[in-house]
SEZA-634501 format. One record per residue: residue in one letter; x, y, z of N, C-alpha, C in turn. Coordinates in steps of 0.001 Angstrom, whole numbers, plus 500000, padded with zeros to 6 digits. Example, Ala and Ser with C-alpha at 12.3 -4.5 7.8 and 13.67 -1.06 7.14 Angstrom:
2
A513190494310507800512300495500507800513200496700507800S512850497750507080513670498940507140512900500030507870
% end
This chain:
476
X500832498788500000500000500000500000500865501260500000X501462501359501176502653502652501109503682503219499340X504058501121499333504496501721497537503845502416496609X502589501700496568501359502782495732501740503742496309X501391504397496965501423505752497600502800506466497147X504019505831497623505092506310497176505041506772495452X504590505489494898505165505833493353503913506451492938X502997506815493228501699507428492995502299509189493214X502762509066494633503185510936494738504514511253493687X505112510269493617506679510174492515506108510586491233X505166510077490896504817510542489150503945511765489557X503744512303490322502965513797490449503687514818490394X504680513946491549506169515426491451506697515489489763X506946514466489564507525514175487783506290514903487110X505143515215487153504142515641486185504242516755486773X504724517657487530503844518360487710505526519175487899X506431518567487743508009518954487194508318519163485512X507796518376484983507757518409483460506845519637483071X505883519574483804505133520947483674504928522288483519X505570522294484895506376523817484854507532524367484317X508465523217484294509300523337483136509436523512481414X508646522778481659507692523221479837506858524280479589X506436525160480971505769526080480823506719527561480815X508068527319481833509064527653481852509744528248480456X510139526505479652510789526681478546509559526453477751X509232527273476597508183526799475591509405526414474191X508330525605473573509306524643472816509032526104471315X510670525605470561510650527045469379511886526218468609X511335526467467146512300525876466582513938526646466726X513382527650466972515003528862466683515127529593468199X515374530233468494516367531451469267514782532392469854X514357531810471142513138532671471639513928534070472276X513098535158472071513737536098473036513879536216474511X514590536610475052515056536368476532514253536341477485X513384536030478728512374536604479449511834535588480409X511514535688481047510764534733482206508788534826481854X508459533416481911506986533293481701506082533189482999X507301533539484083505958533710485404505905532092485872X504765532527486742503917531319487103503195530595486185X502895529116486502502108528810485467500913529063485387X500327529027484503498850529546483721498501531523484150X499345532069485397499297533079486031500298534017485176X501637533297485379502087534570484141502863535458484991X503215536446484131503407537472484569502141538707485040X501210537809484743500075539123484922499838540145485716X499921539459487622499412540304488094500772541770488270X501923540953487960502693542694488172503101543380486741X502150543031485953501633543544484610500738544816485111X499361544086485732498607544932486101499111545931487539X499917545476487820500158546488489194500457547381489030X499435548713489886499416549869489662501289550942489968X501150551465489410502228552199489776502132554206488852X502793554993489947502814556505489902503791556823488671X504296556000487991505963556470487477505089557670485708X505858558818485473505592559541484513506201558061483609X507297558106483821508172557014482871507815555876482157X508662555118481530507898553876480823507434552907482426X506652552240481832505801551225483110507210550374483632X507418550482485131508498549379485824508513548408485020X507209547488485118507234546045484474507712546030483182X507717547435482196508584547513480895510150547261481198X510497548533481891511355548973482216512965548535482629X512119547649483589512623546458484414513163545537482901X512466545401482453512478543640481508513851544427480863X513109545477480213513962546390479230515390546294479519X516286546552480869516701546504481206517869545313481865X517146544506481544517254543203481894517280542389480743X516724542302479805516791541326478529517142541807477398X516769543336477263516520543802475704515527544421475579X515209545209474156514141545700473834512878544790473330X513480543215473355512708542509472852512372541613473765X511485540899474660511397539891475228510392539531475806X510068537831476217508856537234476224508423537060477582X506887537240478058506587536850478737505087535976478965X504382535990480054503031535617479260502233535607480320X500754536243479424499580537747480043498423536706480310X497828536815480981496547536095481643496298534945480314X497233533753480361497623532137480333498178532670478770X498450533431478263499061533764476759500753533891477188X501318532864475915502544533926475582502877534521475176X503527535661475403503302537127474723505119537539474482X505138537856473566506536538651472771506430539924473115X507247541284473851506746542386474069507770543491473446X507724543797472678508839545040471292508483546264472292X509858546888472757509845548558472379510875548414471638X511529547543470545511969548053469294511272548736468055X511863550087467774511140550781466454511271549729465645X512276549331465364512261548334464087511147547145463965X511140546981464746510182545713465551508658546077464919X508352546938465778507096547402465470506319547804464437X507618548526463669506998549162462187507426547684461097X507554547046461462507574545698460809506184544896461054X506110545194461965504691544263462685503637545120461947X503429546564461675502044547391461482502433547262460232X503360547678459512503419547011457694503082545624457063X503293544640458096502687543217457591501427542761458423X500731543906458560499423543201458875498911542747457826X498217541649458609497559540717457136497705539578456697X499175540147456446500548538862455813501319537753456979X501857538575457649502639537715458730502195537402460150X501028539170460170500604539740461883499122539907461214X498492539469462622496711539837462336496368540534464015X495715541193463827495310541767465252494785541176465953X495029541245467325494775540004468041494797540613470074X493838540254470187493599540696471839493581539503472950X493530539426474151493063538381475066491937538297474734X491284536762475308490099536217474990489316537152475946X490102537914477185489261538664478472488652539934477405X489179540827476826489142541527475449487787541535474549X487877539622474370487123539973473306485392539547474005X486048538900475303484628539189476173484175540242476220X484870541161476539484471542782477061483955543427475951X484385543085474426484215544309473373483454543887472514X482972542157472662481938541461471797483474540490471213X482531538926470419483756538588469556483679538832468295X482628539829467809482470540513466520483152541810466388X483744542271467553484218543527466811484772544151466074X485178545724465830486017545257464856487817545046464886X487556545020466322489465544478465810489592543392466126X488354542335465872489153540929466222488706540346464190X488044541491463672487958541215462395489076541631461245X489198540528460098490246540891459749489981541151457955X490969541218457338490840541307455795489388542419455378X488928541719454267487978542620453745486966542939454511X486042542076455744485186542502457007486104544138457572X486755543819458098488081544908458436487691546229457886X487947546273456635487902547047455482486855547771455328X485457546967455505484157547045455102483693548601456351X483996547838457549483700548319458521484059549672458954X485561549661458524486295550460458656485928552035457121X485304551224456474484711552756455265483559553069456271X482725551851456743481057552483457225481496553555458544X482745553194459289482537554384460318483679555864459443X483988555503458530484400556910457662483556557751457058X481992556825457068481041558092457209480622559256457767X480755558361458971480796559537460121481815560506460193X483139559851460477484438560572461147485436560920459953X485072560622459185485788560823457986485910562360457661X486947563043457302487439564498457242486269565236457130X485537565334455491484476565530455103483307565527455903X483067564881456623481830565043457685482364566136458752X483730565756459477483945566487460453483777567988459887X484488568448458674484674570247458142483239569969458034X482440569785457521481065569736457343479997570136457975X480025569001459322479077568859460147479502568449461468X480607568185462185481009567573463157481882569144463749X482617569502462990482890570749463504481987571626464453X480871572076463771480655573538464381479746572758465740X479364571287465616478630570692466617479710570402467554X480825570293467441482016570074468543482067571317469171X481951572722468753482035573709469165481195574440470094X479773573736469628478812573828470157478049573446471683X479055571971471574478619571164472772480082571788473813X481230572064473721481977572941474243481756573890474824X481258575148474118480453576152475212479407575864475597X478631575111475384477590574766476426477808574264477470X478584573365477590479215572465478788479911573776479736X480939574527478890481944575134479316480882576468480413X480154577319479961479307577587480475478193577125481978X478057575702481506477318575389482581478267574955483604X479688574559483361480563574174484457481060575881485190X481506576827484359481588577672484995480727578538486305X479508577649486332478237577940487190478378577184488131X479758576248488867479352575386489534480920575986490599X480771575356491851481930575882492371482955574731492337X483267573403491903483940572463491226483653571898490069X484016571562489541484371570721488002485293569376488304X484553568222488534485543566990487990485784566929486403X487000566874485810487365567074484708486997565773483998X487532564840484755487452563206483557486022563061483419X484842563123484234483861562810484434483010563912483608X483513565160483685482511566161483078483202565808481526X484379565474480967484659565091479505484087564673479299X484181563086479383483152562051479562481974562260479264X480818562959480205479928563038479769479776564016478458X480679564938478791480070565829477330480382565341475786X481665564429475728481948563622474926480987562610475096X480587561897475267479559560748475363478241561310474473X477465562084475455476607562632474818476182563337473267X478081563617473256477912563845471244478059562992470126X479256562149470867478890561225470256477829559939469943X477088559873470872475929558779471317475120559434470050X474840560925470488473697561696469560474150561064468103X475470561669467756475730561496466704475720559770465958X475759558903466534475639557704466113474067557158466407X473687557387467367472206556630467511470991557921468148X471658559248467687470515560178468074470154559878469708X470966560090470566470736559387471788470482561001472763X469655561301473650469788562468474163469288561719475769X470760561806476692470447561903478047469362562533478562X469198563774478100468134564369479220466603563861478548X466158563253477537465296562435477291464849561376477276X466018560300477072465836559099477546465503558427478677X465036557358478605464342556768479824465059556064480489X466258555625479698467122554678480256468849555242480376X469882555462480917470807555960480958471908554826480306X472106555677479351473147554333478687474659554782479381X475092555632479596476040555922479677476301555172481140X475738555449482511476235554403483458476380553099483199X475681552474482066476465551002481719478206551265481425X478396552397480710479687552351480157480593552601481431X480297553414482305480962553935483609481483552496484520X480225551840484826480667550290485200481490549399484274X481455549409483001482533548823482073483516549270482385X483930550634482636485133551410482548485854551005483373X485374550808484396485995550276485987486639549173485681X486304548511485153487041546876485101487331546593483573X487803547692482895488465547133481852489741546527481949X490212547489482373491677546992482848492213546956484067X491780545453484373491581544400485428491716543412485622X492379542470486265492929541069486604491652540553486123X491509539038484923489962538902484554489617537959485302X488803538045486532488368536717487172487160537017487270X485737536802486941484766536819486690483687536078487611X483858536720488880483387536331490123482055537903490491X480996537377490817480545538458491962481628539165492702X481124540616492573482086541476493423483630541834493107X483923541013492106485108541633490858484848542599489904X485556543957489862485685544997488835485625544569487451X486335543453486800485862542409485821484795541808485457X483984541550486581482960540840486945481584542216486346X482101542911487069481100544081486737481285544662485779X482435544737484976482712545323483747482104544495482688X482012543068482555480747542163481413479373542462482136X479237542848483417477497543723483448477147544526482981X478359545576482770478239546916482273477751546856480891X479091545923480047478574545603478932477144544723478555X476794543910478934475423543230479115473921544050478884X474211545822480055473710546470480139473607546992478761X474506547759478191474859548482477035474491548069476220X474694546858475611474216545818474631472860545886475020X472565545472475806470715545171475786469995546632475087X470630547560475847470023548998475621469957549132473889X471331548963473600471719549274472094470784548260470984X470594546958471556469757545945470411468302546873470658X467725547258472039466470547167471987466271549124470948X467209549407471290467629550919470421467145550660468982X467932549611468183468219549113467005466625548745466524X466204547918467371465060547151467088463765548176466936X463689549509467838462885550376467379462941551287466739X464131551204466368464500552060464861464234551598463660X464456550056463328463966549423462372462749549648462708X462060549519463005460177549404463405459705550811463104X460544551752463172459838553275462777460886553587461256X461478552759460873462572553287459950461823553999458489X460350553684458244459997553536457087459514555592457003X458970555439458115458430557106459476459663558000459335X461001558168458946461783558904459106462030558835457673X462405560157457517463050560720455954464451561084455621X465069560344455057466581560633454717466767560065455657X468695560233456007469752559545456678469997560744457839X469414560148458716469689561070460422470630561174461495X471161559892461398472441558834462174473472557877461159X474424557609462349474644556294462163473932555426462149X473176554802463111471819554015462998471158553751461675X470982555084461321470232555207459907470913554237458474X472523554657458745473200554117457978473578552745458276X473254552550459166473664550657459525472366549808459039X470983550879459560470093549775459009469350549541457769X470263550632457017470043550471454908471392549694455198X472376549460455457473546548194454687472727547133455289X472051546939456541471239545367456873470243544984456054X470016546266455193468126545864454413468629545456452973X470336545787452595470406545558451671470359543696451171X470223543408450087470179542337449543471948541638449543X471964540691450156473000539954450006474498540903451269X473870541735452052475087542253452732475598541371453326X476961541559453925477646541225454839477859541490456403X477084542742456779477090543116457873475962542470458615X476185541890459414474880541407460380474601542170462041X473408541682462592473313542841463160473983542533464451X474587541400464732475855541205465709476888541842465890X477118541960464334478453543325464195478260544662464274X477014544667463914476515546061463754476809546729465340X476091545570466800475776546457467860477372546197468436X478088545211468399479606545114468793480060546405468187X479747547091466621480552548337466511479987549540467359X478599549440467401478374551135468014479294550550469996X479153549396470205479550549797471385480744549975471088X481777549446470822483256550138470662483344551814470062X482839551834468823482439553361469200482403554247469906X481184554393470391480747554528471477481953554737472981X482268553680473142483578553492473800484563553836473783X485382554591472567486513554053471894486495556283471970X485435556486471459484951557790471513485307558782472389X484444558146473382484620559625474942485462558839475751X486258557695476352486570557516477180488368557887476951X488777557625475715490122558371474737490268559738475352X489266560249474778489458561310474604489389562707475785X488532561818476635488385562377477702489336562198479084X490324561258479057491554561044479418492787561830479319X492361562110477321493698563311476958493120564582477190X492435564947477218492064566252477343492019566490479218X491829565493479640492117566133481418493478565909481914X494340565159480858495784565303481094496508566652480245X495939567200479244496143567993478459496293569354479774X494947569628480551494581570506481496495364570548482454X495695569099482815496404569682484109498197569679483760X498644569186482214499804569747481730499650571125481567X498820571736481026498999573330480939499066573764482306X498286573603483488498197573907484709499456573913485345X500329572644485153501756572938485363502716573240484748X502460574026483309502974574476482616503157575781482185X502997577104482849502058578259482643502882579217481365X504183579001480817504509579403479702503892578601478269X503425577429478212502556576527477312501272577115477461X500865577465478167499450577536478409499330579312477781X500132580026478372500236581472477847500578581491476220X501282580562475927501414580466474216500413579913473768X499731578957474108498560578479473364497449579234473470X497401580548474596496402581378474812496354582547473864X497755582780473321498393583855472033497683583285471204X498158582214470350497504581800468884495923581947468765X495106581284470108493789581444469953493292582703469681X493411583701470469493512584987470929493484585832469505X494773585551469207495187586235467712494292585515466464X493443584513466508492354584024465848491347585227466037X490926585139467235489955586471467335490059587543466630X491705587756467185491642589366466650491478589121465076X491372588005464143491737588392462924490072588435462074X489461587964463477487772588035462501487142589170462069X485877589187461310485087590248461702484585590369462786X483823589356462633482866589048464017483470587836464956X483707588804466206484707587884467195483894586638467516X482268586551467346481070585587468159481320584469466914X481814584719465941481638583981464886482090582574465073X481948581634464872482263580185464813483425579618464346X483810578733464911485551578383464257485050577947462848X486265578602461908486366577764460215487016576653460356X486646576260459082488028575217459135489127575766458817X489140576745458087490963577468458173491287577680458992X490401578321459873491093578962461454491273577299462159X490861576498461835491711575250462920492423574471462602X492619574527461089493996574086460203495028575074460862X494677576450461011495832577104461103496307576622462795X495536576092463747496278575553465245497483574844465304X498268575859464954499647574937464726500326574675466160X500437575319466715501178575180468276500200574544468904X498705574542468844497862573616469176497737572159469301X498328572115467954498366570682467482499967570092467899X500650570945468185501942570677468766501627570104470253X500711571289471516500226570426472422499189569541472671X498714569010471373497989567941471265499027566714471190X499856566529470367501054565525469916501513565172471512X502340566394472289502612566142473334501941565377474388X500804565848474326499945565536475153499601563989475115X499506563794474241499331562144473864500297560685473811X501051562077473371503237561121474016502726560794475028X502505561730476023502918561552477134501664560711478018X500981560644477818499635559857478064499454558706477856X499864557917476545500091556552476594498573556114477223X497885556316476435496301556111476968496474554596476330X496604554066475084496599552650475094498449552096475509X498217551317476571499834550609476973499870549820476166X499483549028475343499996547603474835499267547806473460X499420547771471928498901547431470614499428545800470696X497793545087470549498531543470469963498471542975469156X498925541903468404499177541220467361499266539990467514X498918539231466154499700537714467170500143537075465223X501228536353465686502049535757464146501572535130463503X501490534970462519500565533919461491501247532862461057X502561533082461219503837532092460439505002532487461419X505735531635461759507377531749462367507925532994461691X508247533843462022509038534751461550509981535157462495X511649535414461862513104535270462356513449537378462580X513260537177463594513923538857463674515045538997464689X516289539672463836517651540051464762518178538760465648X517937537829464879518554536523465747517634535637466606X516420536398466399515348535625467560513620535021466737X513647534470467281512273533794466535511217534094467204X509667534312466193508723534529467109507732533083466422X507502532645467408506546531050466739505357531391466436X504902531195465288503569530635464882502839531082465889X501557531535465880500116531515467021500638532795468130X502001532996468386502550533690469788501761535396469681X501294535777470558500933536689470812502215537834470645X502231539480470145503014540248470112502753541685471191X503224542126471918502711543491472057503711544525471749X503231545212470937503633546313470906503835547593472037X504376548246472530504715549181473988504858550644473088X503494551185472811503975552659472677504411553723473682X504467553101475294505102553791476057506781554053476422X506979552597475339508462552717475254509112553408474388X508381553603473344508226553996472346508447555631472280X507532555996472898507112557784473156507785558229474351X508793557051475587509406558016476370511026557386476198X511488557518475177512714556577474793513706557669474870X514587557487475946515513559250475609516455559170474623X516436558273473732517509558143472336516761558988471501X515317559089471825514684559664470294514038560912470930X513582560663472300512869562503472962514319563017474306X514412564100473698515346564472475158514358564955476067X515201564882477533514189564788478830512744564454478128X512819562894477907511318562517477582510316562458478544X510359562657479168508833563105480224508866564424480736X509551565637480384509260566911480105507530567124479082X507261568241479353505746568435478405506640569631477617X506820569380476630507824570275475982506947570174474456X505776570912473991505125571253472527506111571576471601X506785572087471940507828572999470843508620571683470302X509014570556471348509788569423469859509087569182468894X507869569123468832507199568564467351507592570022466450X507724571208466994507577572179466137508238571743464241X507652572180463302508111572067461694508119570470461604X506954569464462587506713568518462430505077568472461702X504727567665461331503225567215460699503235565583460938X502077565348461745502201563905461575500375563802461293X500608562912460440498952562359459552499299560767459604X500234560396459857499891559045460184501185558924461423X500952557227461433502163556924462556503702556745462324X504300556566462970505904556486462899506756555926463159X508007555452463542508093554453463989508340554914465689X508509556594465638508795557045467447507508557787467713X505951557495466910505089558329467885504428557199467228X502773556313468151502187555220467527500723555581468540X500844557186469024499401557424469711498116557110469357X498192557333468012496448556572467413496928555033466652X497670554094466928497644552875466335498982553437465391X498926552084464502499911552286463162499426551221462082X499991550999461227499877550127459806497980550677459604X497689549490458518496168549725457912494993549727459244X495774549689460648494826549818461808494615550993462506X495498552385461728495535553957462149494211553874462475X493717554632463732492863554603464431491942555993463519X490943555229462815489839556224461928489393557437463068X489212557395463974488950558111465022489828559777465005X490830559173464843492332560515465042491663561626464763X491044561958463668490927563008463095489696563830464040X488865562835464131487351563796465006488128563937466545X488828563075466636489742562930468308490974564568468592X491569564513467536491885566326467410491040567153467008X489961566954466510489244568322466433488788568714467802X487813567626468560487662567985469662488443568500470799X489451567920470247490814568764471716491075570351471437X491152570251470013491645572095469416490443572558469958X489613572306469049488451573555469971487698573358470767X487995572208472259487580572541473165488857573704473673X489654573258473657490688574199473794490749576103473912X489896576035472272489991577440471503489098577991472662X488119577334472534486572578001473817487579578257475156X487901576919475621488355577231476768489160578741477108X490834578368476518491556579732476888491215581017475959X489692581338475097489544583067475004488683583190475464X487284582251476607486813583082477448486970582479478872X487565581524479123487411581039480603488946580778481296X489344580934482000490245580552483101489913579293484284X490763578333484622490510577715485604492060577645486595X491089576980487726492414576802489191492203575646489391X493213574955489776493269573295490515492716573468491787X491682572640492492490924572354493625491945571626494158X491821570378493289492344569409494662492644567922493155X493284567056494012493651565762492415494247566332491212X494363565216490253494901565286489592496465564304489598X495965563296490764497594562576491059497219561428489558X498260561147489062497723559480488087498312558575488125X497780557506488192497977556238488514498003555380486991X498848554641486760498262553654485348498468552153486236X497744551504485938497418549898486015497128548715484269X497675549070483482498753549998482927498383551249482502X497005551338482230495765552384481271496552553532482457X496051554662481739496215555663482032494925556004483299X494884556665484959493737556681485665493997557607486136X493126558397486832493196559591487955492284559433488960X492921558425490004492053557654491034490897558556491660X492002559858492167491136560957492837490506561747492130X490664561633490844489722563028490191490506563976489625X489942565017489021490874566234488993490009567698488770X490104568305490187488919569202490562489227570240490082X488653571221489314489260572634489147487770573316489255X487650575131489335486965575841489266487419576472488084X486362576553487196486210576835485939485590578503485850X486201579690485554485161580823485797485503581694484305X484601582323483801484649583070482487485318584362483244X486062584910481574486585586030481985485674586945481031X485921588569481509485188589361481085485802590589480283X485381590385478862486637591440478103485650592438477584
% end
């Protein structure tokens, strides 16, 4: 009996030795890059996710960086993951999408964002999707019609916050971004609706980026309620729009335009994809953007020679009108050149997405090292954007390096809206809204810091406490 026992615990230790060792070493025909895979099935994850204060690239980069190379493997809630802050690396990876690299997220990911969305879609779906939201955000709409409504929802907001004796910044973005864009895709108006879509997204927000264990009383847990919520709202949205669609004249929304490609004969879009896109949308929309713009605020706040130059250019817009009440052109916000300089900055330094992923389609051999078949890639635009070979004092807020720069797409040392055929369609409506919330802001209002404004990333970019200011118009 005892022998059983003996050689019974002997082949457990042996199984469960072969195990970790194989989880240890993963098998590769060639030269893996340098790196430790953690615990098993655990990973490196949780000091992936561990929060930390640093302006700098993330420790857990940093550290490796330091330690292995610019190139090396580890592996993210049960994935093995390859992690590049090589330029070379990267702009190799966003040029062969398609071919070698397909976009590729955790399965926690594609819980959270639907498994229709659109970045777990690839080739011509990809493509398809990617013209239908260039309806909207596409240049032409924005000079058009997205403009003077960005301007619009700006002083209104800007106005009603100046009436209050605090302003939370992320939260008041947020909503005012939310609300234009919601309108603008599904005609959605908070103060009419019966149902609040936007606190579904607020509970998503919380547990996006979050250890995924999917228990009651986990931030994870509540972040697929959030979504659950959202989704329900958005199908039952959909469903009474088709039902009155015949009652409305012309094209009013997005909505409008999703449910002529569903009526068409023989489409490809179904209406799975359809509600997976407005929620990323939707998502992808105000929660961006409303991140950079309250880091934007409280960089000028500690910046007061940036903030006095960006208050000149606007300023000198005025003086050049007839009518000072008049509405931004589009020349006058082509011409935001130092604007768009602390927009660039602003977004270096923000690193609102930590990780772009990928995963290999075929073995491919780079600088001596192999990446296998199936292996997950991440890309690190935080290594990327605070690299002091390519920015001096890179975590300075310094606008003036981009100066006699133009960037319309990505690079291989700035990758803030994405890179390769996955440039984030967004970019363009995503700077308009920063310039002229901006323009409104510094020619009639002034603000002071209350209180917050400390940030935390886990890796995302957060501002645990808030960031309070009093917002008050000035009087010329």
């Amino acid at each position: 009996m005892w022998s059983i026992l003996v050689w019974t615990g002997a082949l457990v230790v042996i199984f469960i030795t072969h195990w970790v060792y194989s989880w240890r070493n993963p098998k590769c025909n060639g030269k893996l890059p340098p790196g430790s895979m953690g615990l098993p099935l655990i990973g490196e994850t949780l000091q992936f996710f561990s929060p930390n204060t640093s302006s700098d690239i993330p420790p857990f980069i940093k550290e490796r960086m330091q330690r292995y190379g610019p190139v090396f493997r580890t592996s993210l809630v049960g994935r093995p993951v390859i992690i590049s802050t090589d330029p070379d690396l990267n702009y190799f990876i966003f040029q062969q999408e398609g071919q070698l690299f397909q976009s590729w997220y955790p399965d926690t990911f594609t819980e959270i964002f639907g498994k229709q969305n659109v970045g777990s879609l690839h080739g011509f779906m990809y493509k398809y999707l990617k013209n239908l939201v260039l309806n909207l955000f596409g240049p032409e709409n924005i000079k058009e019609e997205l403009l003077p409504q960005v301007e619009q929802f700006a002083q209104k907001n800007l106005h009603l916050w100046s009436s209050l004796d605090s302003v939370e910044l992320k939260e008041a973005f947020a909503t005012m971004i939310f609300d234009l864009t919601a309108n603008k895709l599904i005609s959605y108006d908070s103060t009419k609706s019966r149902d609040n879509l936007r606190e579904s997204f607020v509970a998503f927000i919380q547990g996006l980026i979050s250890f995924p264990l999917d228990i009651p009383g986990t931030a994870y847990h509540k972040c697929l309620q959030g979504r659950k919520r959202a989704m329900k709202l958005l199908k039952e949205m959909l469903h009474e729009r088709r039902a009155m669609l015949e009652k409305r004249k012309g094209r009013g929304d997005f909505f409008d335009y999703v449910l002529e490609e569903l009526a068409k004969e023989g489409t490809i879009l179904t209406e799975a994809i359809a509600l997976d896109l407005m929620f990323v949308l939707l998502f992808a929309s105000f929660e961006t953007t409303s991140l950079a713009l309250t880091l934007a605020l409280k960089l000028l706040s500690d910046n007061p020679s940036v903030l006095n130059e960006l208050t000149e250019e606007h300023e000198k817009i005025l003086s050049s009108r007839e009518n000072v009440d008049a509405g931004v052109t589009w020349k006058e916000y082509k011409s935001m050149t130092y604007t768009f300089q602390v927009i660039n900055e602003t977004v270096r330094l923000a690193n609102i997405v930590p990780g772009i992923f990928r995963k290999s389609l075929r073995e491919i051999q780079f600088k001596g090292y192999t990446i296998p078949t199936g292996w997950a890639v991440m890309v690190c635009p935080p290594a990327v954007h605070l690299n002091p070979a390519k920015y001096n004092d890179p975590i300075a807020f310094n606008p003036k390096r981009w100066e006699g720069m133009e960037l319309n797409r990505a690079t291989k040392n700035f990758m803030a809206f994405g890179g390769g055929m996955r440039f984030c369609v967004g970019t363009d409506f995503t700077k308009v809204q920063m310039a002229i919330f901006l323009h409104c802001l510094v020619t009639k209002y002034r603000w002071t810091t209350i209180k917050g404004g400390d940030i935390v990333r886990t890796p995302g970019l957060a501002f645990p406490n808030g960031y309070h200011v009093r917002i008050s118009e000035t009087h010329k």
